[in-house]
Structures are given as C-alpha cells and as structure tokens.
C-alpha positions as CSV (number, residue, x, y, z in Angstrom):
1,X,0.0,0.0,0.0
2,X,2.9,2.1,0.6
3,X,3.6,2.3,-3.5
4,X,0.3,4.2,-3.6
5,X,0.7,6.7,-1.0
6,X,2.4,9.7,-2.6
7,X,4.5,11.9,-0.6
8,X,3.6,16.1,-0.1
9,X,6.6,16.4,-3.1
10,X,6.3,13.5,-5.2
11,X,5.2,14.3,-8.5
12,X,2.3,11.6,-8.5
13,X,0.5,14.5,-5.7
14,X,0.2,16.2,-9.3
15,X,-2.0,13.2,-10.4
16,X,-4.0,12.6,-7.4
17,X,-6.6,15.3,-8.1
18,X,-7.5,14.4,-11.4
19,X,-7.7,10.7,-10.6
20,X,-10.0,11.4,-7.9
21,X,-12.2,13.9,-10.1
22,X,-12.4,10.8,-12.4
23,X,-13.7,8.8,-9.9
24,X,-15.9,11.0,-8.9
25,X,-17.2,12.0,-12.3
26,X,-17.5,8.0,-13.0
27,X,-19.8,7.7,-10.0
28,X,-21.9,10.6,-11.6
29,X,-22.1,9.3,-14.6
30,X,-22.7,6.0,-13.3
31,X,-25.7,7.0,-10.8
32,X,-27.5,9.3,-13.9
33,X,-27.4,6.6,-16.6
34,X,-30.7,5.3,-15.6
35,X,-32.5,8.4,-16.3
36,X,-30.4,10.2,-18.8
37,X,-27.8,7.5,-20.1
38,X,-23.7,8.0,-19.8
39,X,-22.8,11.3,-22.2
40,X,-20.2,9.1,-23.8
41,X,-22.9,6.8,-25.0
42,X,-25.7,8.5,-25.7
43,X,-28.6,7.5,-27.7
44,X,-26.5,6.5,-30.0
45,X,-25.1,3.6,-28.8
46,X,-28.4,2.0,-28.3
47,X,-28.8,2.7,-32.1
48,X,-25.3,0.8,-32.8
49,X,-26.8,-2.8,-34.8
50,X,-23.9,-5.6,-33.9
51,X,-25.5,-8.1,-36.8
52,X,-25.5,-4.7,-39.7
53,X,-21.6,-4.2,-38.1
54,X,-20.5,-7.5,-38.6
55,X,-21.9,-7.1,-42.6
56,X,-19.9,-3.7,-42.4
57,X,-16.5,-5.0,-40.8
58,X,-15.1,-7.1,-43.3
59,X,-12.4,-4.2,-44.6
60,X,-11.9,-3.9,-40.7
61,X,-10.9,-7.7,-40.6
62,X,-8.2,-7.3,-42.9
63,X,-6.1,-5.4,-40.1
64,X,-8.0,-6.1,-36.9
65,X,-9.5,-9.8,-37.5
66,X,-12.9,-11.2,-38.4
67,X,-13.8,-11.3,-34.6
68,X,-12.2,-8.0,-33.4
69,X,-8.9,-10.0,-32.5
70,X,-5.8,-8.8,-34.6
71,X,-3.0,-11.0,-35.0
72,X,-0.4,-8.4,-35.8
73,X,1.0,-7.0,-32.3
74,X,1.2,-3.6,-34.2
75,X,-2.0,-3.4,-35.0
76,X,-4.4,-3.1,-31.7
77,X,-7.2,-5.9,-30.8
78,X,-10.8,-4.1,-30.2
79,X,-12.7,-7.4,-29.7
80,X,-14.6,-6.3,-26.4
81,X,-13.6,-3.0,-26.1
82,X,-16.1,-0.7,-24.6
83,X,-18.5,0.4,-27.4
84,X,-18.3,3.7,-26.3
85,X,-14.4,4.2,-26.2
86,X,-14.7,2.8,-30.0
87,X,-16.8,5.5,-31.3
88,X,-14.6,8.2,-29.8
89,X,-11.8,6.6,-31.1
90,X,-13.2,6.2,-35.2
91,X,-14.9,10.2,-34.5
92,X,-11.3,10.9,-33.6
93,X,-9.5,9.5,-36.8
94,X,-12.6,10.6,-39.0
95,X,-12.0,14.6,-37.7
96,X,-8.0,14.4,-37.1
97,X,-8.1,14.6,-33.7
98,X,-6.0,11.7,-33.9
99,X,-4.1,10.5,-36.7
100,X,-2.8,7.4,-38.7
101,X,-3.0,7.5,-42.4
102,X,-5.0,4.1,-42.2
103,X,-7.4,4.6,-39.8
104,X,-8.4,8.1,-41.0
105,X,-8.6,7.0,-44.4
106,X,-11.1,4.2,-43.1
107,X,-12.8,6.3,-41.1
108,X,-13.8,9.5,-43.0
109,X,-16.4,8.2,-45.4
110,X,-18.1,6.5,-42.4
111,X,-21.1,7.8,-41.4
112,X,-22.4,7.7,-37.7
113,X,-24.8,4.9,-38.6
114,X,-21.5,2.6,-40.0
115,X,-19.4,3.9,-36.7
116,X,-22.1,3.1,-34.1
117,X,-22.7,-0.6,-35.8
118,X,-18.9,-1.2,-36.0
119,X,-18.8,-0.1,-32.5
120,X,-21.9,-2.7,-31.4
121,X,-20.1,-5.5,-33.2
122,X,-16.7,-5.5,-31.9
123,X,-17.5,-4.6,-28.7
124,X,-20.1,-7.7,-28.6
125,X,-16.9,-10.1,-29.6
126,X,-14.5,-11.8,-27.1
127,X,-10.7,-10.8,-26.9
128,X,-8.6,-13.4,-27.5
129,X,-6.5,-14.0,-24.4
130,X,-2.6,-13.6,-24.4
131,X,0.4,-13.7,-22.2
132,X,2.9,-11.8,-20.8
133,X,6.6,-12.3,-21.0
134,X,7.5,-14.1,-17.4
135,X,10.5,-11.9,-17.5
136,X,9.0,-8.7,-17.5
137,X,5.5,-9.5,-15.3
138,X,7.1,-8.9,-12.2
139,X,8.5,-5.4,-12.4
140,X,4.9,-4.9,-14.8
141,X,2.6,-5.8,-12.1
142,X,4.7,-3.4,-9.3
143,X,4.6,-0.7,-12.3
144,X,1.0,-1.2,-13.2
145,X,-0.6,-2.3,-9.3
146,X,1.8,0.1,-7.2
147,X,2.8,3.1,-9.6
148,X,6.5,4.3,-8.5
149,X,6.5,6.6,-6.0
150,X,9.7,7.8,-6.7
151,X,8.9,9.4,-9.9
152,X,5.2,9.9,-9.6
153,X,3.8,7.2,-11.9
154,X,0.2,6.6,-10.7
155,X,-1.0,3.1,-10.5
156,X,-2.5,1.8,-14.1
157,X,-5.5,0.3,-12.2
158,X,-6.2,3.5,-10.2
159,X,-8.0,4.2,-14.4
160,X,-7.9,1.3,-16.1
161,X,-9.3,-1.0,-12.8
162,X,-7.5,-4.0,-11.4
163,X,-8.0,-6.6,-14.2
164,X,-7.3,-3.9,-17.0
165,X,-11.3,-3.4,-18.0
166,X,-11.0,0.3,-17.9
167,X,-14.2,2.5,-17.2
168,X,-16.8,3.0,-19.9
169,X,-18.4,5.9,-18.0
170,X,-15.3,7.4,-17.4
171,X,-14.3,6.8,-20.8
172,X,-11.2,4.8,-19.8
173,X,-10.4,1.8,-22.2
174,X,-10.5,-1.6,-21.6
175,X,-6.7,-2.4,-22.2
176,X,-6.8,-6.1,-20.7
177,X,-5.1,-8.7,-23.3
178,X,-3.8,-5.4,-25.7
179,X,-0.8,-6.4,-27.9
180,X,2.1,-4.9,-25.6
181,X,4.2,-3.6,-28.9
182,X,0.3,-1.9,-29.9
183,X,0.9,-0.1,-26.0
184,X,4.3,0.6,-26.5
185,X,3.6,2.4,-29.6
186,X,0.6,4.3,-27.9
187,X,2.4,5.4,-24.5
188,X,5.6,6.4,-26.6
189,X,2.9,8.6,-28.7
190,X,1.2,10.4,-25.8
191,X,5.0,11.1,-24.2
192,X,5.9,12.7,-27.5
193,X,2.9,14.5,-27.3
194,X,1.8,12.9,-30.8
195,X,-1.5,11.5,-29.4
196,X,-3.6,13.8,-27.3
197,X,-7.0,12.6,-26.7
198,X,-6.8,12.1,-23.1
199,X,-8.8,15.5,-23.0
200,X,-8.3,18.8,-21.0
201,X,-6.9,16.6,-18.1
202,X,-3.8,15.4,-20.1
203,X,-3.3,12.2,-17.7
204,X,-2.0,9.8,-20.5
205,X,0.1,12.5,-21.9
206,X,1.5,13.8,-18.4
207,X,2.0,10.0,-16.6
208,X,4.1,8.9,-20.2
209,X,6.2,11.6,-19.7
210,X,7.4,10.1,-16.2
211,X,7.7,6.8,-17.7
212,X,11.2,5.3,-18.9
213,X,11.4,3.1,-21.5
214,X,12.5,-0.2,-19.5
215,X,8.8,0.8,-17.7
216,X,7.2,1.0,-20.6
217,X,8.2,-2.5,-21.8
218,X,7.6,-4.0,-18.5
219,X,3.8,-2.6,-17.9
220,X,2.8,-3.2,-21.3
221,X,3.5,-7.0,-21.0
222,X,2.1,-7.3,-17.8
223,X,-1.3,-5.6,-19.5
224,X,-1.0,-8.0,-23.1
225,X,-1.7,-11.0,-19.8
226,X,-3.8,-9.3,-18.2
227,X,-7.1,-11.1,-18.6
C-alpha cells in the first residue's frame, strides 16, 4: 500500500486530483445513466446494430480480425472494447483529432450509422486471451498495481481497474489482453505529445512523460496478460 501513497513532493500529488475527479465523475455518470444514459454513450449507442456491423466489418478484418482479435501485435485488438471508447476513437480519426494514415482513411467516409454498428459489433466479440513475457511481469505488475512513487507514476488500475477493463463511463479503455508492442507504440505517442486525446486533463500525456522506457516495456506485458 505504501507504492500508492504519494508523498507532499512527489510528482504523482500532481495526479491525485485528477484521478479522484475521475472517480468522482464515474460515480456521476454512473448514478445518472438510468434516467439520462452515460454522455459518452448517448442514444447513439443504443442505435449501434452488432448483426449490420458484422456485414460492415469485413475491410476492418483485414487489419483487426474477423472477430475483433488482430494478430499483428502492431496493430491493436478491439474485440470487447467498450462500445463507447470505440466510437470516440473512429470520430477521432474521422475529424484528425487523432491520426494514422489508415485509420483516417477508413474512417472518413463512415457515417455515424456505419461507426455506431462497427462499434456494437466488436464490442459484442470476445478478446482473445494472451500472455505476458514471465520476465517482464514482475517489475509490470509493481509498475502497473503500485505506480513508483519515486517518480510519480500513478498506479494503471487506479484508471484502467484491477484486471485492466478500464471505465466506460469514465471513458477509460479496456486495455486487458492489448498487444504490448500496440501499447508501447501508444504510450511512446502520448509522451511525444503525438497523441492527445486524453482530453483537457492530459493524464496519459502527463503520466508517459514520467515513464522510462524499461517501464514502458515491462507494464505493457504485464497488460497483453492481463485477462
């Protein structure tokens, strides 16, 4: 418990706020999605079609797999992921607030019908399950349980939850069972300040930045066997 107790100067004090406001918000949205629905979701998740998405997911399949379950380690697997997180994500490629040539190609002559069936369908599949190097998962589960306290890393789970299923309200991904080289890639983008849709808050962007890169390859196996 003593890896997640910051001190007055550590760093992770810097992080504290925000991951209690997310909390916090989570519980909101959480307790109001009974009358009103999450504001990630919307009514247009309850639009998404899974069987119209599987029709409309075959050029998906070509990088991701017919399920949702890439077998490229470069390429991320979205079989289960949150239905919510994968509408942000193809809005995000279709306007440029993120960017990759492929997915923003893909993504631009969807239209919000295509996106919330793609998003029904994949999220419906099971993720393939995966392992993690044995030589890494030790100093990943301290990294990713514990934070460092040292340099202000923030426990993974304090977001992403103890088994790596994220928060859909919050609109924290499910990262359980990820390719680690797909993480690597992503982390290594948010500390060059290349990816930025972790919002106003910045988390992903700020907590990379106190990463090294030996903590980066250790947490990111311990998530690919995460299950």
């Amino acid at each position: 418990m003593d890896a997640l107790k910051p001190s007055s100067t550590s760093p992770f004090s810097a992080f504290l706020p925000l991951l209690i406001a997310g909390v916090l918000l989570a519980g909101s949205a959480l307790a109001g999605s009974a009358l009103a629905g999450s504001a990630l979701a919307g009514s247009a998740l309850a639009a998404g079609s899974a069987e119209s998405g599987k029709v409309k997911s075959v050029t998906c399949s070509a990088c991701h797999g017919m399920d949702g379950n890439s077998l490229n380690p470069e390429w991320p697997s979205i079989a289960g992921q949150h239905e919510s997180y994968l509408i942000n994500s193809l809005n995000s490629f279709k306007s440029g607030a993120r960017q990759n040539v492929l997915m923003t190609g893909m993504a631009m002559p969807l239209s919000d019908e295509d996106i919330n069936d793609l998003a029904a369908y994949f999220a419906a599949q099971k993720p393939a399950p995966k392992v993690a190097d044995p030589a890494l998962a030790t100093a990943g589960e301290r990294l990713y349980r514990g934070g460092n306290k040292d340099s202000g890393v923030p426990a993974c789970l304090a977001c992403h939850g103890p088994t790596g299923l994220g928060n859909p309200a919050a609109g924290w991904p499910t990262i359980a069972g990820q390719h680690a080289p797909y993480t690597v890639a992503q982390l290594k983008a948010y500390r060059a300040k290349e990816r930025s849709t972790d919002g106003d808050t910045q988390m992903m962007r700020n907590v990379s930045t106190l990463l090294t890169d030996d903590e980066i390859k250790a947490v990111t196996s311990y998530i690919q066997g995460l299950r």
